[in-house]
GUTI-133085 format. One line per 2 residues: number of its first residue (from 0); their letters; for each residue x, y, z of C-alpha. Coordinates in nm, 4 decimals. Each point is the difference from the previous one (the first is absolute). Layout:
N
NUM = a = X,Y,Z; ...
This chain:
428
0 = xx = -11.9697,9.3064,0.6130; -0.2476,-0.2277,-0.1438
2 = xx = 0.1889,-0.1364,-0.2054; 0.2616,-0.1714,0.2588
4 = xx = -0.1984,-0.2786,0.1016; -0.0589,-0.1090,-0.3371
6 = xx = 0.3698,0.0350,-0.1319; 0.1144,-0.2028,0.2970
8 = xx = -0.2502,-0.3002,-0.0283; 0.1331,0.0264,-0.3607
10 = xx = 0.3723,-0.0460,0.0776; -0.0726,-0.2529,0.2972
12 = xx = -0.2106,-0.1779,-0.2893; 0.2727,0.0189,-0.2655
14 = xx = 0.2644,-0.1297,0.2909; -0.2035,-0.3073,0.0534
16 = xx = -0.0357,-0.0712,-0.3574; 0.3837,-0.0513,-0.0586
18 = xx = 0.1904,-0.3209,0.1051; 0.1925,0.0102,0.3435
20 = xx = 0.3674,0.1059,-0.0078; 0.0295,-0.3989,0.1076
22 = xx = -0.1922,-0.1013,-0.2627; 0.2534,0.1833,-0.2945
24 = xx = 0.2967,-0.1179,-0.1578; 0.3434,0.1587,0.2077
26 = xx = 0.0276,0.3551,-0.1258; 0.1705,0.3271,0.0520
28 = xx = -0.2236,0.0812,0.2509; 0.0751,-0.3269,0.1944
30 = xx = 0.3320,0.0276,0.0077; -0.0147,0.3591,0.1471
32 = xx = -0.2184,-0.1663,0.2700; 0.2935,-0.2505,0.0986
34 = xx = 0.2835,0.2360,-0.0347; -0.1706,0.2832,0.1951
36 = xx = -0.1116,-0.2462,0.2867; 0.3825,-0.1539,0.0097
38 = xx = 0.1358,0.3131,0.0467; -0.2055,0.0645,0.2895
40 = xx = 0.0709,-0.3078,0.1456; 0.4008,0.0162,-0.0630
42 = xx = 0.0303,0.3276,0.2533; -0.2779,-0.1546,0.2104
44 = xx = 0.1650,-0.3016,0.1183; 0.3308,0.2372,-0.0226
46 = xx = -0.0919,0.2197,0.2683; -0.1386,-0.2656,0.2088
48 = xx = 0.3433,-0.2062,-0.0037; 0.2543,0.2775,0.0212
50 = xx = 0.0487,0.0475,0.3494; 0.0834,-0.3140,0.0242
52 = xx = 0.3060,0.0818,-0.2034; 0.0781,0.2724,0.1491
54 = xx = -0.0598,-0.1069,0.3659; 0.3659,0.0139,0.1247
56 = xx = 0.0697,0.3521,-0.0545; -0.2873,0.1031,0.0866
58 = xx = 0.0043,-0.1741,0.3241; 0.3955,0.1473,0.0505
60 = xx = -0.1257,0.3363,-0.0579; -0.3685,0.0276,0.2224
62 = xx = 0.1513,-0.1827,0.3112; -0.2215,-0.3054,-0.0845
64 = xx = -0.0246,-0.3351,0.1865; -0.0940,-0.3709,-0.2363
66 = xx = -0.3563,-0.0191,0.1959; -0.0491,0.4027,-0.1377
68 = xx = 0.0992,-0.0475,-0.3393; -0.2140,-0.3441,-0.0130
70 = xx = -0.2803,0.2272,0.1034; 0.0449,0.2655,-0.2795
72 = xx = -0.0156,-0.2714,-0.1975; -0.2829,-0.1703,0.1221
74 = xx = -0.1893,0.3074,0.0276; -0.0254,0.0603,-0.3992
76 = xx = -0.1281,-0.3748,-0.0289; -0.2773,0.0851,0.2299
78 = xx = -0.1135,0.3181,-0.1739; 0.0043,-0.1435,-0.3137
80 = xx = -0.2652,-0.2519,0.1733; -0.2036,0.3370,0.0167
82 = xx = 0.0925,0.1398,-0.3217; -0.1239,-0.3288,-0.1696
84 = xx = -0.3232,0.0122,0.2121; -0.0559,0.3879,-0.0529
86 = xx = 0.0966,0.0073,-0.3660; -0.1563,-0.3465,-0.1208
88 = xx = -0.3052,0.1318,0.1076; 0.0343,0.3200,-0.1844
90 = xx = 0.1317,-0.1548,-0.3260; -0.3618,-0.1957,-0.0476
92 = xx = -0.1875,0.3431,0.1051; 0.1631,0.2440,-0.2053
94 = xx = 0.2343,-0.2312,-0.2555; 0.3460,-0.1372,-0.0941
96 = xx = 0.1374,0.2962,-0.0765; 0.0003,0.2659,0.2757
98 = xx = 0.0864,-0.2005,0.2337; 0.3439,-0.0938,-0.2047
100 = xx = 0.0263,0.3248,0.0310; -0.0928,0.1504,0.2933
102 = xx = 0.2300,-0.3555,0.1375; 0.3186,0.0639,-0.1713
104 = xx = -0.0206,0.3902,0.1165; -0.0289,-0.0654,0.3505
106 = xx = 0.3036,-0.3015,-0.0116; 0.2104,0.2419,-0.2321
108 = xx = -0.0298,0.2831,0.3257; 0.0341,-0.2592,0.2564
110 = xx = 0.3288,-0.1105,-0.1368; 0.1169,0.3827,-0.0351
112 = xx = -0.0892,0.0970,0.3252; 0.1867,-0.2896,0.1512
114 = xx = 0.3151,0.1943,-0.1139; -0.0567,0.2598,0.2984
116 = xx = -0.0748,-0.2460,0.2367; 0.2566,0.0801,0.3414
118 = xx = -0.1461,-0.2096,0.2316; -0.2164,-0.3379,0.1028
120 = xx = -0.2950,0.1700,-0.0151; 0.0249,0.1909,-0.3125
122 = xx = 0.1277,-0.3013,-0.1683; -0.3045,-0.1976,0.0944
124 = xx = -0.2277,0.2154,-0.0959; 0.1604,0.0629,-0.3360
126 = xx = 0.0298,-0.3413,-0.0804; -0.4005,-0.0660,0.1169
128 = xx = -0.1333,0.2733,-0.2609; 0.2344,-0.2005,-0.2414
130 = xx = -0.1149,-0.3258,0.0368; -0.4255,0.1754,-0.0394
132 = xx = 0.1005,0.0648,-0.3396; 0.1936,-0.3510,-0.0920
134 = xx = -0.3164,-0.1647,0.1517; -0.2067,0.1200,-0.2526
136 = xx = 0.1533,-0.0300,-0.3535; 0.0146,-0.3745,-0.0025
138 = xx = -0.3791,-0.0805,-0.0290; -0.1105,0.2839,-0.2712
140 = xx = 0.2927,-0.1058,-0.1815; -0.0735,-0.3102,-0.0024
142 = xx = -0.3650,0.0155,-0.0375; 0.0276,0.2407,-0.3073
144 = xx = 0.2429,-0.2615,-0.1506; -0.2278,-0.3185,0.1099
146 = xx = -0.3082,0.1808,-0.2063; 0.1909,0.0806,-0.3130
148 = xx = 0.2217,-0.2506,-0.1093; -0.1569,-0.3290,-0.1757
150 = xx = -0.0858,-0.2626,0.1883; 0.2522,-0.2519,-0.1879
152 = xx = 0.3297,0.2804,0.0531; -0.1278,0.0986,0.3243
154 = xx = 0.2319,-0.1399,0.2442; 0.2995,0.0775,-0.2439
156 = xx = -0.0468,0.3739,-0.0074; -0.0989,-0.0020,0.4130
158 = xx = 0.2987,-0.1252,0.0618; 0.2374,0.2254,-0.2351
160 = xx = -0.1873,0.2558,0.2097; 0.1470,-0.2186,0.3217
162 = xx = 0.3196,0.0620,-0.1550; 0.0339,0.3608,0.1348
164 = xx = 0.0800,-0.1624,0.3308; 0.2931,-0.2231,-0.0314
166 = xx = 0.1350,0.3573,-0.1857; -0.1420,0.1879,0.2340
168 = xx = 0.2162,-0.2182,0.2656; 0.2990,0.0242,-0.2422
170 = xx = 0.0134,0.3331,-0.0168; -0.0359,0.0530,0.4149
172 = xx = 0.3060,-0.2454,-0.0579; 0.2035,0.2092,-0.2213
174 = xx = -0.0605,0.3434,0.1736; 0.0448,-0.1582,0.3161
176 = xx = 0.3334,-0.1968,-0.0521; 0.1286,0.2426,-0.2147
178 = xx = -0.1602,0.3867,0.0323; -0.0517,0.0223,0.3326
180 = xx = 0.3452,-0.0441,0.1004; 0.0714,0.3181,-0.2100
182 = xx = -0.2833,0.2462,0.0336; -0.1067,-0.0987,0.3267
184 = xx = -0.3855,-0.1693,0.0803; -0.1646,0.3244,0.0353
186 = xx = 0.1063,0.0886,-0.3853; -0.1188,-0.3406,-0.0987
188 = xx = -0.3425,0.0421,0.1449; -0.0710,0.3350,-0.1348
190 = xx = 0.1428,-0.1233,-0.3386; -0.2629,-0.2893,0.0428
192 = xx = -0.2985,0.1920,-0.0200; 0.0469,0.1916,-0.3286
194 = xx = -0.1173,-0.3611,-0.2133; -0.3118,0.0056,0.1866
196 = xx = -0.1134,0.3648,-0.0756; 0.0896,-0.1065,-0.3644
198 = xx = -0.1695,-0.2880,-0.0085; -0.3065,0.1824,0.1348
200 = xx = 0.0074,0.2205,-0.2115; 0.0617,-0.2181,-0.3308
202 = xx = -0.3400,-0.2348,0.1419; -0.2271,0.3182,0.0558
204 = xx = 0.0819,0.0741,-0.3619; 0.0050,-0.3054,-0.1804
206 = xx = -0.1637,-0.2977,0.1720; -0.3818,-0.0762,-0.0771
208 = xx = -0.2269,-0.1400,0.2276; -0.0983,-0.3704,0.0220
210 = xx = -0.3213,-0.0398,-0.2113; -0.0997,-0.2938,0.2012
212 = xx = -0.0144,0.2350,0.2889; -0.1906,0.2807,-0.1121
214 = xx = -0.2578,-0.2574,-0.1590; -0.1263,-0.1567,0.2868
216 = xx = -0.1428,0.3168,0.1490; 0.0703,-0.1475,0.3948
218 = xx = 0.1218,0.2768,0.2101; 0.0605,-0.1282,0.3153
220 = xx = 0.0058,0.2667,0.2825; 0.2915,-0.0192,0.3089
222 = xx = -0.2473,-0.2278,0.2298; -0.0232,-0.3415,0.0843
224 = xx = -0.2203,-0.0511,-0.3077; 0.3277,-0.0852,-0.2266
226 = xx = 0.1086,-0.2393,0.2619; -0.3134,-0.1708,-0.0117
228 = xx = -0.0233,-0.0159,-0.3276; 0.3257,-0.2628,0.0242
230 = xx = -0.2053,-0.1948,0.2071; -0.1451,-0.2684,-0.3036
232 = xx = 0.3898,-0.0365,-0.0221; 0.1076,0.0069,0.3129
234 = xx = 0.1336,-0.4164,-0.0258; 0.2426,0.1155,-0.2639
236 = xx = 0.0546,0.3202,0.1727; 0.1522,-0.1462,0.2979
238 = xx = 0.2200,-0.2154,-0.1543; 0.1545,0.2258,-0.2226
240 = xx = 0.0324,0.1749,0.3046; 0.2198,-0.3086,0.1464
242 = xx = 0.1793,-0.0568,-0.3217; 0.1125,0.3696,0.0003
244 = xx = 0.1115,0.0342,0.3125; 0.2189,-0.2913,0.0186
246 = xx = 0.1624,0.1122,-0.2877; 0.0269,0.3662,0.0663
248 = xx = 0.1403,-0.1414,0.3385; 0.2593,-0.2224,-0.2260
250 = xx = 0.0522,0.3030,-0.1720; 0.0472,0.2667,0.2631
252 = xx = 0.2506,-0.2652,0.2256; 0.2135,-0.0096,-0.3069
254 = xx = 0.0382,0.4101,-0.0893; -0.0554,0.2166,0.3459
256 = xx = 0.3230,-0.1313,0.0928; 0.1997,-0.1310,-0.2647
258 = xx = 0.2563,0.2701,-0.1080; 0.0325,0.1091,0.4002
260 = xx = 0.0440,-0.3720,0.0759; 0.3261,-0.0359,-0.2875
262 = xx = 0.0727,0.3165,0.1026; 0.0047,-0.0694,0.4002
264 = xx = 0.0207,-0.4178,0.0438; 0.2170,-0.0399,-0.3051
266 = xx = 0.2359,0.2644,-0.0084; -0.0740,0.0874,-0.3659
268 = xx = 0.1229,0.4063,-0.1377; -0.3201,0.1708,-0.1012
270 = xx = 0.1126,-0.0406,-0.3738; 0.0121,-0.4444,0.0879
272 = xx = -0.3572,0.0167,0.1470; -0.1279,0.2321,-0.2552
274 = xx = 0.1179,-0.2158,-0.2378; -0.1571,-0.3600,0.1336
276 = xx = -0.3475,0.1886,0.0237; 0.0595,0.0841,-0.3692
278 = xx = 0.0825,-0.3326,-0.0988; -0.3323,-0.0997,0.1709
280 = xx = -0.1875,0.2610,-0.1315; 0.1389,-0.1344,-0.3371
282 = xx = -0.1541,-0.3005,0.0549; -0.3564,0.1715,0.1135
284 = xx = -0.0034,0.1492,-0.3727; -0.0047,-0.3335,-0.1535
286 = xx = -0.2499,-0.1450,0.2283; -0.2338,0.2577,-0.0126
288 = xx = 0.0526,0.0652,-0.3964; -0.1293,-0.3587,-0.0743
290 = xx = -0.1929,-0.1016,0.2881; -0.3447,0.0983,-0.2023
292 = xx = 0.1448,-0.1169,-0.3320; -0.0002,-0.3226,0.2351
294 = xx = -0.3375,0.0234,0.1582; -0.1370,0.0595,-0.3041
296 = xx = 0.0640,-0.2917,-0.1553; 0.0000,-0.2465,0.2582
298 = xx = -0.2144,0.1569,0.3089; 0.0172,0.2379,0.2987
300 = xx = 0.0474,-0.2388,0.2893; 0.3073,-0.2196,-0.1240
302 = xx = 0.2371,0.2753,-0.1126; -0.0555,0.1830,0.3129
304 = xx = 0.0366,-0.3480,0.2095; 0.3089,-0.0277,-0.2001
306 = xx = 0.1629,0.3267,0.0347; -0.0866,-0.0011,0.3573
308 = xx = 0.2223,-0.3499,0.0706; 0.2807,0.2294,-0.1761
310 = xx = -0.0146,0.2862,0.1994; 0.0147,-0.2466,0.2836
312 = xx = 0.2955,-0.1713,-0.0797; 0.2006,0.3204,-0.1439
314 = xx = 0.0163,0.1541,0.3665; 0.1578,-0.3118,0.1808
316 = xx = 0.3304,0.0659,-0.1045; 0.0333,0.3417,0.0136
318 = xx = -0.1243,-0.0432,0.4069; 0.0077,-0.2896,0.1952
320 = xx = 0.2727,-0.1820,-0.2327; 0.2336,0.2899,-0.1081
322 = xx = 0.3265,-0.1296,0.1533; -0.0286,-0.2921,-0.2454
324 = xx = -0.1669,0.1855,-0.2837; 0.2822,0.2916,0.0349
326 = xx = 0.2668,-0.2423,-0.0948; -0.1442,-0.0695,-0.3683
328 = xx = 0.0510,0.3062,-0.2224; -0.2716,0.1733,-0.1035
330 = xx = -0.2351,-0.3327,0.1535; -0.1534,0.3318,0.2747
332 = xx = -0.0892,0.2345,-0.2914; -0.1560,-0.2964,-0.2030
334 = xx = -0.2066,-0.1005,0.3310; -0.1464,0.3804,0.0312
336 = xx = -0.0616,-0.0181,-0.3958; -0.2361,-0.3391,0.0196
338 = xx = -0.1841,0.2009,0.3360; -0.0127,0.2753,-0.2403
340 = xx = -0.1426,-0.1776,-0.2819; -0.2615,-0.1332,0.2537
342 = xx = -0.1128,0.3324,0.1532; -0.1602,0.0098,-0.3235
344 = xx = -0.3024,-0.1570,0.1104; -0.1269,0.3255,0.0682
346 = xx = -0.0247,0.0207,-0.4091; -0.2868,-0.2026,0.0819
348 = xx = -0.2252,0.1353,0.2930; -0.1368,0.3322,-0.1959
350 = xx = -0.1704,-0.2339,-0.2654; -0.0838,-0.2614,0.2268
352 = xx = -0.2013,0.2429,0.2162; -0.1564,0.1774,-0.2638
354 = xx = -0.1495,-0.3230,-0.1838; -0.1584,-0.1057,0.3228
356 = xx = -0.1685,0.3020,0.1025; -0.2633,0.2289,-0.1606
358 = xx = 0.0640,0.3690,-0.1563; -0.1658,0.1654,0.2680
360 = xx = 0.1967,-0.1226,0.2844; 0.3246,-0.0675,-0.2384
362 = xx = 0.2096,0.2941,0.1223; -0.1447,-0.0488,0.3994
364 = xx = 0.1199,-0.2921,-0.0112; 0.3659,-0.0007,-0.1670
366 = xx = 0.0612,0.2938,0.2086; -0.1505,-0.1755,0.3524
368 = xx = 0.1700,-0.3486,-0.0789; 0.3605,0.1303,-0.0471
370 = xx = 0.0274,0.2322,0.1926; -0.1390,-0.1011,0.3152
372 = xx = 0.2016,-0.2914,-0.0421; 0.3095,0.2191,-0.0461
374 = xx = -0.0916,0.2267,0.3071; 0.0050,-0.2889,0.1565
376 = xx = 0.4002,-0.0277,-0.0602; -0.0083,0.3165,0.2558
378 = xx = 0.1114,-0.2729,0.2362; 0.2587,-0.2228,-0.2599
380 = xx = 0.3050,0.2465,0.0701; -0.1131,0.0117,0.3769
382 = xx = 0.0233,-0.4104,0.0053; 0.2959,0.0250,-0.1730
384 = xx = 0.2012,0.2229,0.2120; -0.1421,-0.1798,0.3228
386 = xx = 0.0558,-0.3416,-0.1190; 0.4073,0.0582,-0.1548
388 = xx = 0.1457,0.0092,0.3338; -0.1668,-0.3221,0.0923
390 = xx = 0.0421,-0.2187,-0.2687; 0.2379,0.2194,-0.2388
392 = xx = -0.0290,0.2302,-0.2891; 0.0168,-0.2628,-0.2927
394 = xx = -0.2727,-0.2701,0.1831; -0.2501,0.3020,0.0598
396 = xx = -0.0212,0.1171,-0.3766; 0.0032,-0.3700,-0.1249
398 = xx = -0.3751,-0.0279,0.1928; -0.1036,0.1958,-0.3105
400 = xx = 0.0706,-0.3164,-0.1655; -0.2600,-0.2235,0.1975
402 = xx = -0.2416,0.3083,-0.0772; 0.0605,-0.0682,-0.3563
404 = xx = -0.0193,-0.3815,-0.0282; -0.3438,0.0149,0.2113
406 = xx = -0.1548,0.2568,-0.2606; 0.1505,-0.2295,-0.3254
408 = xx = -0.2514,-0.2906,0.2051; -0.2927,0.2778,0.1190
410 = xx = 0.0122,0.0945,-0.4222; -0.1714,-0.2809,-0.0963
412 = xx = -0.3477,0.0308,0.2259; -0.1016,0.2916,-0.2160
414 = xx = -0.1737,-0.0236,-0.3309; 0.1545,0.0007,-0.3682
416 = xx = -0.0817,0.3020,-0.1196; 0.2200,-0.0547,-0.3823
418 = xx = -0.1840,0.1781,-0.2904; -0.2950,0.1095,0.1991
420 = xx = -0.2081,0.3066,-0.1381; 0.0591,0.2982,0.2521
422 = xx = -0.3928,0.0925,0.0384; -0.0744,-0.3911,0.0461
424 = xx = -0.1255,0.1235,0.3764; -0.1253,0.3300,-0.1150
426 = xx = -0.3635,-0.1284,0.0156; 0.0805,-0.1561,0.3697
């Protein structure tokens, strides 16, 4: 028993004495780190966008109205709000890892339990425990990635992590267009929930924990002390706070809606929709593949400024000019490709965040800034199905659009954060 103490101040010794994960040259374990996190991510963002793929039938079979299924939706954006808040806070007390796990568990039995869902009620609250667990993953992810990787390679391998959503979306794409129609939407959500117990699984046994983390000995408890301790930052707090939720609203315009809209608005089969969200979604992989390759080598703030005037001005024809855009071949699916490629700004934000912040607050903060500013989309679908009968189905998506151009402007008040050494504010 006496001897605990001692072996412990020993290993905490020997831990400071070697280099940082970030401070090595990209290794085995590194690449573990990335392809672990991605996976996560990938059925993350997956369960978080299927319904919207799957809406129709759905709808057909539960007996429900646009304004209920808008609220469904909206519901898992606003419990992801708490997830974030709830799990961000949790990933700085008790690390990275458990709450990647813990996270992808609880999305993983959300998803499966929608599959029994018979009514409004059960739907919603299905879909709420859902969006707990896809609240949380983002920010530990991301942190854990943000504290590893070198500071030069950085923004490369945070966004090949970003990847797992554009796939992710893809995928929702594919079963939806194509799987659903065959084994029905309550098969496809209980088939959606088996990756997620894998991946949980696979990350309990295999992922390490960020070394940055457990260095810094801050344990934040769940109080208002963690929120406080943002304060110092609280000028480049808010306006990432702006930044992201013009683009998350740019975002979320664009995809609650999309497939129903070429589904409902432009007569497309399942098969035709399914495809143009691929198509876009094929786009989203490049974008998101280079964008840190990009802002690597020539800074944070102008790829994402110019990525954001994409995504812009790949949703006009697909909306508000469609009649003129449908009578070009393949001009539509192009259109959806360049707003794909531009959704890719979202490469961006988990690096961006995590070079302006401190360790201690790293994971609180990611989780807080995205996904309050997703909750917030609780209303998007809401607006949406309110404002189509007014001023039509096409003009009310293209608004995600303006969203977009203001946040490619808004980019550009923050600071630079290229190359910068992830503890830079760890003595803040």
């Amino acid at each position: 028993m006496n001897g605990k103490p001692e072996i412990r101040d020993a290993n905490a010794q020997l831990e400071t004495a070697q280099p940082l994960l970030s401070e090595q040259t990209l290794g085995a374990v590194h690449y573990r780190i990335i392809a672990l996190c991605f996976a996560a991510w990938i059925f993350d963002f997956y369960d978080l966008i299927l319904y919207s793929f799957i809406l129709v039938p759905i709808a057909r079979e539960l007996g429900l109205s646009p304004a209920e299924s808008s609220l469904t939706m909206g519901v898992a954006f606003a419990t992801t709000a708490i997830g974030g808040v709830l799990f961000g806070f949790l990933g700085d007390r008790y690390g990275r890892k458990p709450v990647i796990i813990g996270s992808v568990l609880i999305y993983g039995a959300g998803t499966m339990l929608c599959a029994s869902s018979h009514n409004l009620a059960q739907l919603l609250a299905y879909r709420s425990f859902t969006g707990l667990g896809i609240g949380g993953e983002w920010a530990a992810g991301q942190s854990l990635v943000a504290e590893t990787v070198p500071p030069a390679r950085r923004g490369r391998y945070a966004s090949y992590v970003q990847v797992g959503a554009p796939l992710g979306v893809m995928l929702a794409a594919a079963i939806g267009g194509h799987l659903e129609p065959i084994i029905g939407w309550r098969h496809v959500f209980t088939l959606s929930a088996a990756p997620a117990f894998a991946v949980a699984f696979a990350v309990w046994r295999w992922l390490p924990e960020s070394d940055v983390w457990r260095r810094t000995g801050a344990r934040p408890t769940l109080s208002m002390q963690a929120l406080r301790d943002l304060s110092p930052f609280h000028r480049v707090v808010g306006l990432l706070f702006i930044v992201l939720l013009v683009n998350s609203a740019a975002y979320w315009f664009t995809y609650t809606w999309m497939p129903s809209y070429l589904r409902i608005a432009r007569h497309l089969t399942p098969q035709a929709s399914g495809n143009l969200m691929i198509w876009m979604q094929i786009g989203a992989l490049a974008g998101y593949a280079i964008f840190g390759a990009l802002a690597d080598r020539f800074g944070r703030r102008p790829v994402f400024s110019m990525y954001a005037v994409m995504m812009a001005v790949g949703i006009l024809p697909a909306t508000i000019f469609w009649d003129q855009a449908a009578r070009i071949t393949g001009l539509i699916a192009a259109a959806l490709s360049i707003a794909g490629f531009g959704t890719g700004v979202w490469s961006g934000v988990g690096a961006m965040i995590s070079e302006m912040l401190p360790t201690h607050v790293r994971n609180t903060a990611l989780g807080l800034l995205l996904n309050v500013t997703r909750g917030i989309q609780f209303f998007t679908p809401l607006i949406i199905t309110a404002l189509s009968p007014l001023i039509g189905f096409g003009p009310t998506l293209a608004i995600g659009a303006l969203f977009s151009a203001a946040g490619s402007a808004m980019v550009w008040m923050l600071p630079e954060t290229r190359g910068r050494i992830i503890t830079a504010h760890d003595a803040a």
